[in-house]
MOPAC internal coordinates of N, CA, C and O (Angstrom, degrees):
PM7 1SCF
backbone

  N    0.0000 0     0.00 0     0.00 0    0    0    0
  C    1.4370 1     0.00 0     0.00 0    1    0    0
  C    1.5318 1   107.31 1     0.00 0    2    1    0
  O    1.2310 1   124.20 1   -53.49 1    3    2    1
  N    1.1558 1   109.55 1   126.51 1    3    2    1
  C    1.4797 1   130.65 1  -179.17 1    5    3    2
  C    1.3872 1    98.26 1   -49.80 1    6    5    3
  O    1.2310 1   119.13 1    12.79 1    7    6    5
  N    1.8730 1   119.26 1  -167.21 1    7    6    5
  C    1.5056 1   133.16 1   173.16 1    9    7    6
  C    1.5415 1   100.49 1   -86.43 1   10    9    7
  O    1.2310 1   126.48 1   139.16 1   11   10    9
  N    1.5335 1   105.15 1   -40.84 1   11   10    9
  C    1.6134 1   118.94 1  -160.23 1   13   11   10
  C    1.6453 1   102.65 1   -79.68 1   14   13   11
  O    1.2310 1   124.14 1   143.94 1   15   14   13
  N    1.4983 1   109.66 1   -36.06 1   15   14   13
  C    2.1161 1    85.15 1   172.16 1   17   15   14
  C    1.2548 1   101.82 1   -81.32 1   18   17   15
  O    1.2310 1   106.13 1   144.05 1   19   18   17
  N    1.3304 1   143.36 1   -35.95 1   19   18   17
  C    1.5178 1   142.19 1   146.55 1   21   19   18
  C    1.6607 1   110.08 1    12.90 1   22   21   19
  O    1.2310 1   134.94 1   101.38 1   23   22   21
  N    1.6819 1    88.71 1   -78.62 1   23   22   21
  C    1.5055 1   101.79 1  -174.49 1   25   23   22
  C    1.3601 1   126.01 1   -72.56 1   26   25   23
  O    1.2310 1   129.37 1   159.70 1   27   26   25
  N    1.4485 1    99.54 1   -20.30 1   27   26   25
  C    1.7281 1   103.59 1  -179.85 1   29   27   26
  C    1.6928 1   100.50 1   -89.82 1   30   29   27
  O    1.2310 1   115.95 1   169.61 1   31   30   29
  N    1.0921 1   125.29 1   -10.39 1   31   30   29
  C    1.6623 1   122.81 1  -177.26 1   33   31   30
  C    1.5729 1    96.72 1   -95.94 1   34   33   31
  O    1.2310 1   121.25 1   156.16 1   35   34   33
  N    0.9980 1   115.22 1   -23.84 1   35   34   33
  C    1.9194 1   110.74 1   172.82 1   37   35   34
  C    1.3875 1   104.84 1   -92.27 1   38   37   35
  O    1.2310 1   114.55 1   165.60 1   39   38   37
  N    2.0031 1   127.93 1   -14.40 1   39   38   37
  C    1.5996 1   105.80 1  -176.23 1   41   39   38
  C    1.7064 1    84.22 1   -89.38 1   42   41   39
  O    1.2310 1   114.90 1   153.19 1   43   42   41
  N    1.3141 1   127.28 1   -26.81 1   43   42   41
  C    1.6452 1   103.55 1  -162.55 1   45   43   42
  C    2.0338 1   101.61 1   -87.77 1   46   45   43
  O    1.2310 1   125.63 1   144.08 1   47   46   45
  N    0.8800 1   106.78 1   -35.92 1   47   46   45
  C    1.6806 1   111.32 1   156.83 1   49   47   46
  C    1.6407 1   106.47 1   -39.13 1   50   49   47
  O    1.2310 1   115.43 1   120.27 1   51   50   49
  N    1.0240 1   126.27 1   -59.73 1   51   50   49
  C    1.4013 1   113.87 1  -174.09 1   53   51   50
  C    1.1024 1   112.32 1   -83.15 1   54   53   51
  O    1.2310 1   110.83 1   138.57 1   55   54   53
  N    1.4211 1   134.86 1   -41.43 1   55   54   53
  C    1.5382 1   130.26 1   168.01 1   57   55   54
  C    1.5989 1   109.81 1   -50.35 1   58   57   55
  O    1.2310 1   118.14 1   149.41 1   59   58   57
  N    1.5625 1   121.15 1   -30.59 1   59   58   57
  C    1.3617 1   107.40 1  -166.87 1   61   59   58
  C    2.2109 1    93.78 1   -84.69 1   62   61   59
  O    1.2310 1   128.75 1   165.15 1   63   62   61
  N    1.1976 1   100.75 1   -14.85 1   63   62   61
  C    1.4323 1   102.68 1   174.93 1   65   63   62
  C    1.4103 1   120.11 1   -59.42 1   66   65   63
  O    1.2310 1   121.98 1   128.43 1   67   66   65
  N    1.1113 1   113.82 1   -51.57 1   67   66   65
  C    1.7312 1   145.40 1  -155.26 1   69   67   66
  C    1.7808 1    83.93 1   -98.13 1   70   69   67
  O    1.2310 1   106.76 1   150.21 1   71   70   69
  N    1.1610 1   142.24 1   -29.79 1   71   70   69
  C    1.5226 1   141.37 1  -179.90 1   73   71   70
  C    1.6444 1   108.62 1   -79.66 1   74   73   71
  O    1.2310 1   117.45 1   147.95 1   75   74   73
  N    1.5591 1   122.46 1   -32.05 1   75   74   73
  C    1.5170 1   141.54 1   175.98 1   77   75   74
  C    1.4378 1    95.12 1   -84.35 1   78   77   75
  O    1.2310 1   106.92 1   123.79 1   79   78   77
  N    1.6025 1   141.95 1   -56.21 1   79   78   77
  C    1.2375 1   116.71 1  -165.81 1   81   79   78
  C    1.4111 1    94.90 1   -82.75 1   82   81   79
  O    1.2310 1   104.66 1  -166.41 1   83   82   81
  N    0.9300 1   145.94 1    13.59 1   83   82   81
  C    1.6244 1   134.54 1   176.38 1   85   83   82
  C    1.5453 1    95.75 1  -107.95 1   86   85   83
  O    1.2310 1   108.63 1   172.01 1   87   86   85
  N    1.0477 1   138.87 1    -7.99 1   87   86   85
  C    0.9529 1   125.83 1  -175.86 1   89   87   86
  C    1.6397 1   115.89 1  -116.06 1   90   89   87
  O    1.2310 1   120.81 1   157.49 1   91   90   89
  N    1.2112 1   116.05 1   -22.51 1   91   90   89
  C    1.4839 1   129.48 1   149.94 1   93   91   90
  C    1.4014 1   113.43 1   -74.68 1   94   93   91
  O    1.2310 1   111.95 1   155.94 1   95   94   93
  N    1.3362 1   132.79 1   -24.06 1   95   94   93
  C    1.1935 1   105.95 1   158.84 1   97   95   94
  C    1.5155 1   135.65 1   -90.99 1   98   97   95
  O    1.2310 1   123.68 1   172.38 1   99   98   97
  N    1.6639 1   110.54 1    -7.62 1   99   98   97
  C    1.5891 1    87.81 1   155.74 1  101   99   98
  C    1.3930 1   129.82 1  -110.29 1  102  101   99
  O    1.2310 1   125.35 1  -162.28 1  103  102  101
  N    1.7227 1   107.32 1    17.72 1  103  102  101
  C    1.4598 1   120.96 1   131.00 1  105  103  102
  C    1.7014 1   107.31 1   -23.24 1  106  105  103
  O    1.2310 1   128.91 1    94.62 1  107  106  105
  N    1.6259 1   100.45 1   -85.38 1  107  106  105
  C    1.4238 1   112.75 1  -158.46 1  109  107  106
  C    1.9870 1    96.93 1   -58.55 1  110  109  107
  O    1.2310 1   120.64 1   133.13 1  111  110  109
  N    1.2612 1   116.39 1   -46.87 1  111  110  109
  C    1.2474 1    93.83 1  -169.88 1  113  111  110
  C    1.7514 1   108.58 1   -61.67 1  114  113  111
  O    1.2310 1   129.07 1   125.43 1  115  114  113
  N    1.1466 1   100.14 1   -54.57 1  115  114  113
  C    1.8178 1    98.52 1  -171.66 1  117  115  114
  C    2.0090 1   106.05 1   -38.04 1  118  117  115
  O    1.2310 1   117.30 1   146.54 1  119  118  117
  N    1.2353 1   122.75 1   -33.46 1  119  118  117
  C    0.9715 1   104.86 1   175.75 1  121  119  118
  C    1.4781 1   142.30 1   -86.87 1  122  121  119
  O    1.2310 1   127.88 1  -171.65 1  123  122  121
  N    1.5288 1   102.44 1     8.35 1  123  122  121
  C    0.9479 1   125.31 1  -147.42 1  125  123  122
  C    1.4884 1    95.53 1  -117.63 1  126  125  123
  O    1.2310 1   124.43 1   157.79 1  127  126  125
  N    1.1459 1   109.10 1   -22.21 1  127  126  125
  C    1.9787 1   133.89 1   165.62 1  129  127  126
  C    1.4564 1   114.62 1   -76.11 1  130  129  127
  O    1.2310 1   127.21 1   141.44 1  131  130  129
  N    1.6089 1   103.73 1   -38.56 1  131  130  129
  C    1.3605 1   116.97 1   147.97 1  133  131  130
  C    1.6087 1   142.00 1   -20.48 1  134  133  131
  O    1.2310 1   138.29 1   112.33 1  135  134  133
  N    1.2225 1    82.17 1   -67.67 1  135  134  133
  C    1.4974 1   111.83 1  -173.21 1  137  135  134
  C    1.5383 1   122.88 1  -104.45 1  138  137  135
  O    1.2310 1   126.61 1   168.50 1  139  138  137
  N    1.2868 1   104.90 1   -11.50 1  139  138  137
  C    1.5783 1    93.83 1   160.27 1  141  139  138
  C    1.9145 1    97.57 1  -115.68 1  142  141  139
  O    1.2310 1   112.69 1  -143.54 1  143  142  141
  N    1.5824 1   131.40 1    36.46 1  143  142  141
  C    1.4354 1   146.98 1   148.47 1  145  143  142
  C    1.5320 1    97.91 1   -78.82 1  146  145  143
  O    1.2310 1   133.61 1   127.18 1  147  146  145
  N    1.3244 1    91.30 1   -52.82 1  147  146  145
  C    1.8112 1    98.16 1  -173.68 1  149  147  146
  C    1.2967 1   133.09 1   -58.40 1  150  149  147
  O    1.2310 1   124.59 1   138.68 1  151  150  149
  N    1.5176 1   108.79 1   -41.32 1  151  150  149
  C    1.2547 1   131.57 1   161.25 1  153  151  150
  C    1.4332 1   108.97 1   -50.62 1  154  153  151
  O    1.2310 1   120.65 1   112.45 1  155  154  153
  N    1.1830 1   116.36 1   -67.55 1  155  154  153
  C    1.4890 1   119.92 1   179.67 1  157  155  154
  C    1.5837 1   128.95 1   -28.19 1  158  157  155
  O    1.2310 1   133.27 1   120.38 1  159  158  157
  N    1.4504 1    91.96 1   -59.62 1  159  158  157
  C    1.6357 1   121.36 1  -174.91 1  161  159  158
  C    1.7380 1   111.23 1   -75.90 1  162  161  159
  O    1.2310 1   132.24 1   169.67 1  163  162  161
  N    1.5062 1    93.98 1   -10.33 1  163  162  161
  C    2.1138 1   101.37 1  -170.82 1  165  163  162
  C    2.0586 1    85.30 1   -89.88 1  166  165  163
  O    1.2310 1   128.67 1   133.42 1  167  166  165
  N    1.5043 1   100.91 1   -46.58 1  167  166  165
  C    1.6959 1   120.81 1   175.05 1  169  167  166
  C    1.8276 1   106.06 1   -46.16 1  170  169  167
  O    1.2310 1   132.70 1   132.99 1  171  170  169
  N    0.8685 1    93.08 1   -47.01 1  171  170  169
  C    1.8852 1    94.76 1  -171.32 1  173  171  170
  C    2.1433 1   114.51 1   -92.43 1  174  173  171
  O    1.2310 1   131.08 1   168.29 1  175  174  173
  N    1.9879 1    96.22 1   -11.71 1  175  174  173
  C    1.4667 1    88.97 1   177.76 1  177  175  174
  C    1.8597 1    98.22 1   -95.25 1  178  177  175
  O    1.2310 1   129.65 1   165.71 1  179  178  177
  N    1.6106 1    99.00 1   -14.29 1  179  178  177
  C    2.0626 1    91.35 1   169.89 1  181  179  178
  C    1.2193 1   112.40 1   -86.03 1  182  181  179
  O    1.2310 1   113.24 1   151.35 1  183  182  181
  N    1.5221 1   130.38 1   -28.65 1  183  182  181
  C    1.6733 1   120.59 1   165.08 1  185  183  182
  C    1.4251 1   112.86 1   -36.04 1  186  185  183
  O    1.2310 1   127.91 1   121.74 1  187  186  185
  N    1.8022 1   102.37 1   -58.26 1  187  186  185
  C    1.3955 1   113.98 1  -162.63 1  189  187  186
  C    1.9025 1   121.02 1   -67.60 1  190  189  187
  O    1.2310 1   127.80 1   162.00 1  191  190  189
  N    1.2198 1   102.59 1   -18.00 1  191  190  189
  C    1.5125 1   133.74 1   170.74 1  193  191  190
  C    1.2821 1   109.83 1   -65.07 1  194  193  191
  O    1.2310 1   118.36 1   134.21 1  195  194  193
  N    1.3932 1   120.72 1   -45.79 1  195  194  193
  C    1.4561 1   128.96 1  -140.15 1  197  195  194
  C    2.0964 1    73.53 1   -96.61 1  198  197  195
  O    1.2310 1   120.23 1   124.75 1  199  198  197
  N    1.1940 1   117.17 1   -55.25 1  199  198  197
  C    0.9595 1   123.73 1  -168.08 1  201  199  198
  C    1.4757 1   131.71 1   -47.50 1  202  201  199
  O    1.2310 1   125.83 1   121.67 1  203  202  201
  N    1.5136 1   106.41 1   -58.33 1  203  202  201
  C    1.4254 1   126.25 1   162.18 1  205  203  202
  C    1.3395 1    98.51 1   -48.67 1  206  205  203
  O    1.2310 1   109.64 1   120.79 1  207  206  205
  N    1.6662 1   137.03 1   -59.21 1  207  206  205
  C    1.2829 1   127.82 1  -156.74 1  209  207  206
  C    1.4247 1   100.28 1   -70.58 1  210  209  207
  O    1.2310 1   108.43 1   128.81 1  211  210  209
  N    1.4891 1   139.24 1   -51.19 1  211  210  209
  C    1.3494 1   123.25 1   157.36 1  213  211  210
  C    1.6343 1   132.56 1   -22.65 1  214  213  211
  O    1.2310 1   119.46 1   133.47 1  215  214  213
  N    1.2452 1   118.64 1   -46.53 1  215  214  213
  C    1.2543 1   156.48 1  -174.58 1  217  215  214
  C    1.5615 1   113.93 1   -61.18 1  218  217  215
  O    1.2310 1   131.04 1   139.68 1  219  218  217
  N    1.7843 1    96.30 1   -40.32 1  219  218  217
  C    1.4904 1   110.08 1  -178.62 1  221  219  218
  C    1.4620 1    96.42 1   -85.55 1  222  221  219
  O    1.2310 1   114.06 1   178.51 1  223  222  221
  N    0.9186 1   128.86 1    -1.49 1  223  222  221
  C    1.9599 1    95.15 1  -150.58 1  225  223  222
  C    2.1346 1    67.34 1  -116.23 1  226  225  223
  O    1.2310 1   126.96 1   131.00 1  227  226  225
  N    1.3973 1   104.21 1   -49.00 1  227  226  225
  C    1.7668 1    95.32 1   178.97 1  229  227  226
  C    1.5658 1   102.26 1   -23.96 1  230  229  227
  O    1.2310 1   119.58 1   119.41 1  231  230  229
  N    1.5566 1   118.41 1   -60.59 1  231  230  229
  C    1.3944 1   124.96 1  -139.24 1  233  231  230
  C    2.0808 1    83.32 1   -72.39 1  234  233  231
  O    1.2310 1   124.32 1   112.99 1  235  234  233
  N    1.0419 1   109.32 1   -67.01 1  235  234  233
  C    1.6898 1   116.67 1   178.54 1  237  235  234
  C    1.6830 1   107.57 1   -23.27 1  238  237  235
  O    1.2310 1   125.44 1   118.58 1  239  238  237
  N    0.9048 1   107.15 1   -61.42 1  239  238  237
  C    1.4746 1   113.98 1   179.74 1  241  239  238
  C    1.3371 1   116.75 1   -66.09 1  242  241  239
  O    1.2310 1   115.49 1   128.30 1  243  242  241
  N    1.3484 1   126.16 1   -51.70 1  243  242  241
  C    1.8125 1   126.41 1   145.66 1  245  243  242
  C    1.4153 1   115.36 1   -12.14 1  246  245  243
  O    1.2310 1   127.71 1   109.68 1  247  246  245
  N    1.8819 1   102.77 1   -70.32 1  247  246  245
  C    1.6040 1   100.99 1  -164.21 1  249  247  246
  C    1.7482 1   104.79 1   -75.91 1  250  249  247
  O    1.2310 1   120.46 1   167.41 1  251  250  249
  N    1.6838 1   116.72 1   -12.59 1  251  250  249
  C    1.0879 1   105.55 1  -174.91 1  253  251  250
  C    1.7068 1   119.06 1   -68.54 1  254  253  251
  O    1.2310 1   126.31 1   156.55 1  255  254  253
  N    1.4260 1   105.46 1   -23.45 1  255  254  253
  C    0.9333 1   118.63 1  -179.12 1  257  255  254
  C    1.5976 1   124.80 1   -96.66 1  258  257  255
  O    1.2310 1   125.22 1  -176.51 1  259  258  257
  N    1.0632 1   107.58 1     3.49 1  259  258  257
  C    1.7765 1   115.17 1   170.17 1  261  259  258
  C    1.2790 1    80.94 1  -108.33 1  262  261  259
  O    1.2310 1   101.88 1    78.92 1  263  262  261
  N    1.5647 1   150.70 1  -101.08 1  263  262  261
  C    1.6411 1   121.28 1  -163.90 1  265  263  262
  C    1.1747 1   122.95 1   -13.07 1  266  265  263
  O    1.2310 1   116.16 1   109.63 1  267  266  265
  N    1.5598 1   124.90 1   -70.37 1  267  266  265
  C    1.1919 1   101.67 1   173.70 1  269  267  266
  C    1.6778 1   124.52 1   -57.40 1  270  269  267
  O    1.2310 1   110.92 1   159.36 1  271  270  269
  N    1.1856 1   134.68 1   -20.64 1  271  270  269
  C    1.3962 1   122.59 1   155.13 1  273  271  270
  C    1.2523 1   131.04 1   -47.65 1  274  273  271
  O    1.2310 1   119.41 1   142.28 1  275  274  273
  N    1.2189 1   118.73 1   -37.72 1  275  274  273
  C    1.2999 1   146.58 1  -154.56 1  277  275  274
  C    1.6525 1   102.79 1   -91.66 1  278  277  275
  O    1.2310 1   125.17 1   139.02 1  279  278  277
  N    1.5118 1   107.67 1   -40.98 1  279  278  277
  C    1.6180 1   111.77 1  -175.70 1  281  279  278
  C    1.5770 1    96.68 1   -80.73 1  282  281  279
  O    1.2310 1   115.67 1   158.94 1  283  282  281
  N    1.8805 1   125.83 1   -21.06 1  283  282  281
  C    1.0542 1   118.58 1   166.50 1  285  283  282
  C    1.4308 1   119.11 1   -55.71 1  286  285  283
  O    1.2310 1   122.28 1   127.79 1  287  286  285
  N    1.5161 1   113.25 1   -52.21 1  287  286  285
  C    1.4896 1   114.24 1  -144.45 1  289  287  286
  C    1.6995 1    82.53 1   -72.38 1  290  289  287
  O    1.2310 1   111.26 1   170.90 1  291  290  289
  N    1.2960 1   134.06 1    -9.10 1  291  290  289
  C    1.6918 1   126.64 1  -161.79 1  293  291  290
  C    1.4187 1    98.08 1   -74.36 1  294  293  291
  O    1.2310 1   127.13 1   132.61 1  295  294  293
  N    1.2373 1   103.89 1   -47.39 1  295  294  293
  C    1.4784 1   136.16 1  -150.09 1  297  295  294
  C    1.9853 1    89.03 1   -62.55 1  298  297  295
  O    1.2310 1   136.36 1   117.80 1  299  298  297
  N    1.1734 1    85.93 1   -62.20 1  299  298  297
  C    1.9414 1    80.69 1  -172.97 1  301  299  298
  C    1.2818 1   109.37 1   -76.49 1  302  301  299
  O    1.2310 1   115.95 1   145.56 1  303  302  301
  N    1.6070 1   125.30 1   -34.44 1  303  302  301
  C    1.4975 1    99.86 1   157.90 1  305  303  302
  C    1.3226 1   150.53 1   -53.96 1  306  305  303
  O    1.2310 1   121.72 1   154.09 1  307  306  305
  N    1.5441 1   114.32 1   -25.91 1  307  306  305
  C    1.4167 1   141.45 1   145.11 1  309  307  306
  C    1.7747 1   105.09 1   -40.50 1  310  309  307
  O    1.2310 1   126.06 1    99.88 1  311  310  309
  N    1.0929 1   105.96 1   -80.12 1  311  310  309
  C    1.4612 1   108.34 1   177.82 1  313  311  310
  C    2.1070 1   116.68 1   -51.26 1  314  313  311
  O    1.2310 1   125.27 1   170.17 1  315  314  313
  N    1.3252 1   107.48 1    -9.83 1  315  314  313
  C    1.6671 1    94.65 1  -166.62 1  317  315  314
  C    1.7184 1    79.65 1   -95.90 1  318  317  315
  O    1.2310 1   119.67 1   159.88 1  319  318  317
  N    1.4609 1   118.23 1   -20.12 1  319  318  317
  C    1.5510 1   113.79 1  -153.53 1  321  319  318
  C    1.5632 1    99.62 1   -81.10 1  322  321  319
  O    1.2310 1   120.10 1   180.00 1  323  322  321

């Protein structure tokens, strides 16, 4: 082997080098965009969790308190009847 395939087997050797770390690294970044997307969206479905379950016990306590209104208003209509 000559100097000149020499040099052309070390420029495509290093381009295919420099072509693998460019390409593993936005491997690693894209996944890494991934996973703190994921994080985010896991962050905003436990806000929304935390929320509704607040939300429920409000609504529980609402209807608990119109039944008991409601068993009132019976109560004196029974009694006016």
């Amino acid at each position: 082997m000559d100097m000149g395939q020499a040099g052309m087997l070390f420029a495509f050797g290093f381009l295919l080098l420099i072509t693998a770390i460019i390409i593993v690294t936005i491997i690693t970044i894209a996944s890494a965009a991934k996973a703190k997307a994921s994080a985010a969206r896991e962050a905003n479905y436990r806000a929304l969790a935390e929320k509704s379950s607040l939300d429920a016990a409000e609504i529980k306590a609402s209807l608990i308190e119109v039944k008991g209104r409601l068993a009132s208003v019976e109560r004196i209509l029974r009694e006016v009847d």
